[in-house]
C-alpha positions in Angstrom: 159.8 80.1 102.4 157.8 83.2 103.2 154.0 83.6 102.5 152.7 86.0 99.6 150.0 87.8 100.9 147.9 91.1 99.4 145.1 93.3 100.5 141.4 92.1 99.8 140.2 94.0 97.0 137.1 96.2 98.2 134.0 94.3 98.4 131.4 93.6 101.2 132.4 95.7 104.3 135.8 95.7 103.5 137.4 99.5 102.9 137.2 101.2 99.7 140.5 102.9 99.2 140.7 105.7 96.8 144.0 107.4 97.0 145.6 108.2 100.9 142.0 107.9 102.0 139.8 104.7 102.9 136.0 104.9 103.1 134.2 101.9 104.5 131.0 101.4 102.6 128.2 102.1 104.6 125.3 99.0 104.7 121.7 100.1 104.0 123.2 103.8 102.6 122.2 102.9 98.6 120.3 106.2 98.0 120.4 109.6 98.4 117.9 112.6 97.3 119.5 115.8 95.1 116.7 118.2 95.3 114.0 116.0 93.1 116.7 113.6 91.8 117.1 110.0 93.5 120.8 108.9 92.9 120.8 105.1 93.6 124.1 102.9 94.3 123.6 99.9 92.0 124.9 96.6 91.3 124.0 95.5 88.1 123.8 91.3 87.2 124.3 91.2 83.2 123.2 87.9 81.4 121.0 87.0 83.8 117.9 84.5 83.1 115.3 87.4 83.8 114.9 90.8 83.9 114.6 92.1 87.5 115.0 94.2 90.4 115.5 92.7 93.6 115.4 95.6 95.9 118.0 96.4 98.2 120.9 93.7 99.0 124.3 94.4 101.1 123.9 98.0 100.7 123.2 98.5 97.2 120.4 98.0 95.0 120.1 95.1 92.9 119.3 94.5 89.5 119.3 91.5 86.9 119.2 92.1 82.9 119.4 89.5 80.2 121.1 91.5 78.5 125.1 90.5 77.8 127.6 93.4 78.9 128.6 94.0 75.0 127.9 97.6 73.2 126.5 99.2 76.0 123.5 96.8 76.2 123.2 95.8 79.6 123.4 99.2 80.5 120.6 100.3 78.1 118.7 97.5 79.7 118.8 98.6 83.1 117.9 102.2 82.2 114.5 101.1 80.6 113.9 98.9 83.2 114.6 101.6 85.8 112.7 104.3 84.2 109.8 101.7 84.0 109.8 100.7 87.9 110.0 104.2 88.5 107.4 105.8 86.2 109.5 108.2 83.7 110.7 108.5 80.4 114.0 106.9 79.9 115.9 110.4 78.9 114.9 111.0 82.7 117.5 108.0 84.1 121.1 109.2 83.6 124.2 106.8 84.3 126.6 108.6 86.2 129.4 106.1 86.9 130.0 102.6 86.2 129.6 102.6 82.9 131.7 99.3 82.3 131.6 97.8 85.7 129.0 95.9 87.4 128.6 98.3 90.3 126.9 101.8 88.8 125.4 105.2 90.1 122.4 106.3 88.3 120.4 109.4 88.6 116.5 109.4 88.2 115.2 112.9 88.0 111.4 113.2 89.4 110.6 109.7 89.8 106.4 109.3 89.9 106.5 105.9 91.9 108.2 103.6 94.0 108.7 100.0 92.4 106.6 96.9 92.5 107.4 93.7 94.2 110.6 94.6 95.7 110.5 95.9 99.2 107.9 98.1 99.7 108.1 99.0 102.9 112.2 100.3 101.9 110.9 102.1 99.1 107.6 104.1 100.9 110.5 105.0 103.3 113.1 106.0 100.6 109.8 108.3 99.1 109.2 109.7 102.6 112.0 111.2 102.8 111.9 112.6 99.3 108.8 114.8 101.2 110.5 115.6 103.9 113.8 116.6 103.9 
């Protein structure tokens, strides 16, 4: 009797495949700047106790809503909480992809300030190189 196996699915470290070409997802890589836009790489915890971000964990950034994954809700969630941390009007925080799956890309055009209590020293650095590219 032979053994069934099949490929991981992609998750931590393991190679994203998208078509004929695999990209390993790079650790620590959850940003990126587009003129004055942040674009952040997101993994989003629906019906969670709290509302939270945790800063940045296995590559991506982390975030917790209460809010169940039903009518868009979560993701409304995360944008308010987002454009909060970051100190702009929601219409600034645009989701880009993910819009029904826990790991999301989301654009914030102009952000005003890093975020509180997460990890500070990440974020001053994220901002530095906002000014200089």
């Amino acid at each position: 009797m032979g053994v069934h196996t099949r490929p991981l699915p992609p998750s931590r470290g393991n190679p994203v495949r998208t078509g004929e070409k695999t990209h390993q997802r790079s650790k620590g890589q959850c940003y990126r700047w587009d003129g004055d836009t942040l674009i952040l790489e997101l993994r989003l915890q629906p019906r969670a106790s709290d509302n939270a971000l945790l800063g940045i964990v296995d590559g991506r950034v982390r975030m917790r809503v209460t809010a169940a994954p039903v009518d868009n809700a979560a993701n409304q969630r995360m944008v308010a909480i987002l454009a909060k941390a970051f100190g702009v009007a929601k219409s600034r925080v645009r989701l880009l992809a993910g819009a029904s799956s826990r790991d999301k890309r989301v654009a914030i055009e102009g952000p005003r300030r890093a975020p509180g209590g997460t990890e500070d020293a990440t974020w001053r650095q994220i901002f530095a190189e906002r000014a200089n590219p």
